[in-house]
N, C-alpha and C positions, 0 to 999 in steps of 0.2 A: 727797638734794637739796643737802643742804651743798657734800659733791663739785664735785656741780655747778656751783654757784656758783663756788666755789674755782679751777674749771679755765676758766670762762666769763673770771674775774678777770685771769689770766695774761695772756689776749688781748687786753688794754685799754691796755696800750703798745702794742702791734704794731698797733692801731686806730689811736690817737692819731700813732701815728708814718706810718703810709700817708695820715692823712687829712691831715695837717700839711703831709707832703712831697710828696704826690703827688697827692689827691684835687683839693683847695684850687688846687695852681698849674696842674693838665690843668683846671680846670673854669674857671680863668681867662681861659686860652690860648684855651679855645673860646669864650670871651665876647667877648675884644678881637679873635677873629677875622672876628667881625662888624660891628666898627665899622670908623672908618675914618682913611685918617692925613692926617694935616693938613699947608698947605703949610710947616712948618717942620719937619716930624718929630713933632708931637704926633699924638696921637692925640682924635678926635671920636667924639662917645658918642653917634653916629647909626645906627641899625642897617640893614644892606643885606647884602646878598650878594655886593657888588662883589669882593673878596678870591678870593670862591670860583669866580665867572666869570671873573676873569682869569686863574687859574689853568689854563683851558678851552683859554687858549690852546696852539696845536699848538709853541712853543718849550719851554713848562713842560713838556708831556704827553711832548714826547723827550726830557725830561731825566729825567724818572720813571724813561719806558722803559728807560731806559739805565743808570739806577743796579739796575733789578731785571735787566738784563742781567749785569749786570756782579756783581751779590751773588749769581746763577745760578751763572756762572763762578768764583768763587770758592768757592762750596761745594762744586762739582763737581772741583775742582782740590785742593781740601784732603781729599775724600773719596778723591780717587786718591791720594792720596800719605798718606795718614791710615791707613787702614785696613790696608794690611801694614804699618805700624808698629806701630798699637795692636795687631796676632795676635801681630807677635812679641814686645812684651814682655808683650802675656797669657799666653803657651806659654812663658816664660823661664822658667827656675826662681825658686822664691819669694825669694831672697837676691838676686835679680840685678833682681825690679820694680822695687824701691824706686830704687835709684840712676838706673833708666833712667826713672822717671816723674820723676825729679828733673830730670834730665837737659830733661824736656819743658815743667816747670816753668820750669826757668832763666832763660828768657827775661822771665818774669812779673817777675825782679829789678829791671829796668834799665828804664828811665822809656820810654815807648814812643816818645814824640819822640825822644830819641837813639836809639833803633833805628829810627828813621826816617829822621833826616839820616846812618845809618851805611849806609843803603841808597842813598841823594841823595850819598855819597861814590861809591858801586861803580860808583851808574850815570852819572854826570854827563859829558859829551863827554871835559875829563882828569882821569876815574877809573880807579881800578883799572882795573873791566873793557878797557876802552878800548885803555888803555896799555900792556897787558900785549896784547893782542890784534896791535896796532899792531908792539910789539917783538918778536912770534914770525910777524910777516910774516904772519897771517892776512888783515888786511884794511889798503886805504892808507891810508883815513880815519876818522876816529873815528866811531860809529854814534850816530842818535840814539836812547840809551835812556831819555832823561828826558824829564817833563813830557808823555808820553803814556798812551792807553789802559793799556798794556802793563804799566807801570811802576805804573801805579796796584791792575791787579789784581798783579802781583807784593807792592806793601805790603800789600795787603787778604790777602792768601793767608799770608805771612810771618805778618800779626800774629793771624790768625783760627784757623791750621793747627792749637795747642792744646786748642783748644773744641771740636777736631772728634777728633783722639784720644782723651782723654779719657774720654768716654761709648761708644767703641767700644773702649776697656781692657774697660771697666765691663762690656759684655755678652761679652766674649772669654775675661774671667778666669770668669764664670759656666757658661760650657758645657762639660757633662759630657765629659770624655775618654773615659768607657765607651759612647756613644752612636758618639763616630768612629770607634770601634775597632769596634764592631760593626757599621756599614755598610762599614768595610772588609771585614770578617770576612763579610760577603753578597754581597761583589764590587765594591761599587763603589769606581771610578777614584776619586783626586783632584779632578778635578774635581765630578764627581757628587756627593762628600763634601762641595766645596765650596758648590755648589748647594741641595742636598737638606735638609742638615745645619748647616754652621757659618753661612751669610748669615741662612736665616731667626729664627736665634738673634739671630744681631745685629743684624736688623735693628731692635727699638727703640733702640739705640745707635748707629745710624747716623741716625735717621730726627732723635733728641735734639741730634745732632752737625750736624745738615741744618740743625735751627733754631735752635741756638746761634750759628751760624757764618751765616748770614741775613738774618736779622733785624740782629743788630748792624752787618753790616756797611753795610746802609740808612741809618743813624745816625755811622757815621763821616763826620767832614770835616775834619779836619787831616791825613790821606791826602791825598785829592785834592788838598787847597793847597798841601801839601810836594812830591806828586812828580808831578802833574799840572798846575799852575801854575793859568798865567789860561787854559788851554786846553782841563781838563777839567772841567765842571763836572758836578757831582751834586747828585742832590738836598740831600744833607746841609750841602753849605756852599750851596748857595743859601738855605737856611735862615739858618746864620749871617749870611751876606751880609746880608739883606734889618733881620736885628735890628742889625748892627755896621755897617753901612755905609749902606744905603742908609734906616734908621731909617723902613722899613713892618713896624713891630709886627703891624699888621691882616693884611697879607699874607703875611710871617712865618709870623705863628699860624695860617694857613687851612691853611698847606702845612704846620705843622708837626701838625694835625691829621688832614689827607689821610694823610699816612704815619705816622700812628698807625692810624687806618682801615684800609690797606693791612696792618701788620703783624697786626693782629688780626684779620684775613679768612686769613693765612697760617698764622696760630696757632691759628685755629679749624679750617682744614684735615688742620694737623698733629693734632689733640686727634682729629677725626673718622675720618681715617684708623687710627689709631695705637688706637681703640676698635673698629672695624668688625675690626679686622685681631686683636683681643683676644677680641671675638664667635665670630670661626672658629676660634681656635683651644681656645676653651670648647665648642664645640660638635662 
């Protein structure tokens, strides 16, 4: 029983520190998301649902749709290009991970706005890309690569591509090499190997890497305001927007609840798949 206490003990920061940081300010957000904002910017401690009907409207509802378009594409982008990275430095020799997970790391050094304006240099009318395009006679005029869609999933994918490797190391370095060697050894193709054998292994490091790379990217908005301008907007800075600029706390917090809502119906997808998919393979 002592034990018990003892390890019950341990838990009482990591309480006090969820409820402090996190409990406390989501249970506030949803509080002042029901009042409402006054004509100076305060806020009125009258309760309504106004926040959450306006939100109804079909302006709000395509900017949702279009940020969960657009985190779609992004995980889909990093998973194609994630996944033969993460087999090959799973399959590297063990002297050679380290340096290449470093390698993947690196980017974690450098403050993510400057990897942001260094992307807002490559792509900007005269950037790099542009100018170098322009002087090998490919094209006459400079293309528009900034401040659109395009640019926007290019930052989202740059700065997400990490999160999505990672967790498909983590199931790559795991899978037995005597299992691919004996569905060779029974005939089957490469492919089949690949099918049969190495996806369904990795697929909880894929599925982990789905929602790493998802979810956060809902929540970014200093993407869209560096390389999307006043053009693209997403949920994430209409959020900011609504706290920093236009000072609707009320409406703010309704959206900034809705896409709490949203990520936790994704999260619970993910937890229910990734169990059912755990069930078949125990049984």
């Amino acid at each position: 029983m002592k034990k018990k206490k003892r390890s019950h003990r341990l838990l009482y920061p990591v309480v006090i520190w969820m409820t402090c940081f996190f409990l406390v300010p989501v249970m506030l957000m949803v509080l002042v998301s029901f009042f409402t904002r006054g004509e100076f910017g305060e806020v009125i401690y009258s309760f309504n649902l106004e926040s959450y009907i306006r939100f109804m409207d079909p302006l709000y509802l395509n900017i949702l749709l279009k940020s969960l378009i657009i985190a779609f594409f992004t995980t889909v982008i990093c998973l194609v290009f994630a996944y033969p990275f993460a087999f090959f430095i799973g399959r590297a020799p063990k002297k050679f991970r380290g340096p290449l997970i470093m390698l993947v790391m690196l980017p974690f050094w450098t403050n993510s706005l400057i990897r942001t304006y260094a992307w807002i240099i490559l792509l900007r009318t005269e950037g790099i890309i542009n100018s170098y395009l322009i002087k090998l006679n490919f094209i006459s005029e400079p293309l528009k690569l900034l401040y659109t869609n395009t640019s926007v999933l290019i930052g989202m994918v740059y700065m997400m591509f990490p999160f999505m490797v990672l967790p498909i190391y983590s199931s790559v370095e795991k899978i037995d090499k005597s299992l691919i060697e004996a569905a060779s050894d029974l005939g089957a193709n490469p492919f089949k190997n690949f099918a049969r054998i190495i996806w369904p292994l990795t697929m909880p490091g894929v599925m982990a890497g789905a929602l790493l790379v998802f979810v956060p990217t809902l929540g970014y908005f200093f993407i869209p305001d560096l390389m999307g301008g006043s053009k693209v907007i997403l949920i994430s800075n209409l959020i900011k927007n609504q706290y920093l600029m236009a000072r609707d706390w009320p409406f703010g917090s309704a959206i900034s609840v809705i896409l709490i809502v949203v990520m936790l119906i994704i999260i619970g997808g993910y937890f229910k798949i990734t169990k059912s998919k755990y069930k078949d393979k125990v049984m």
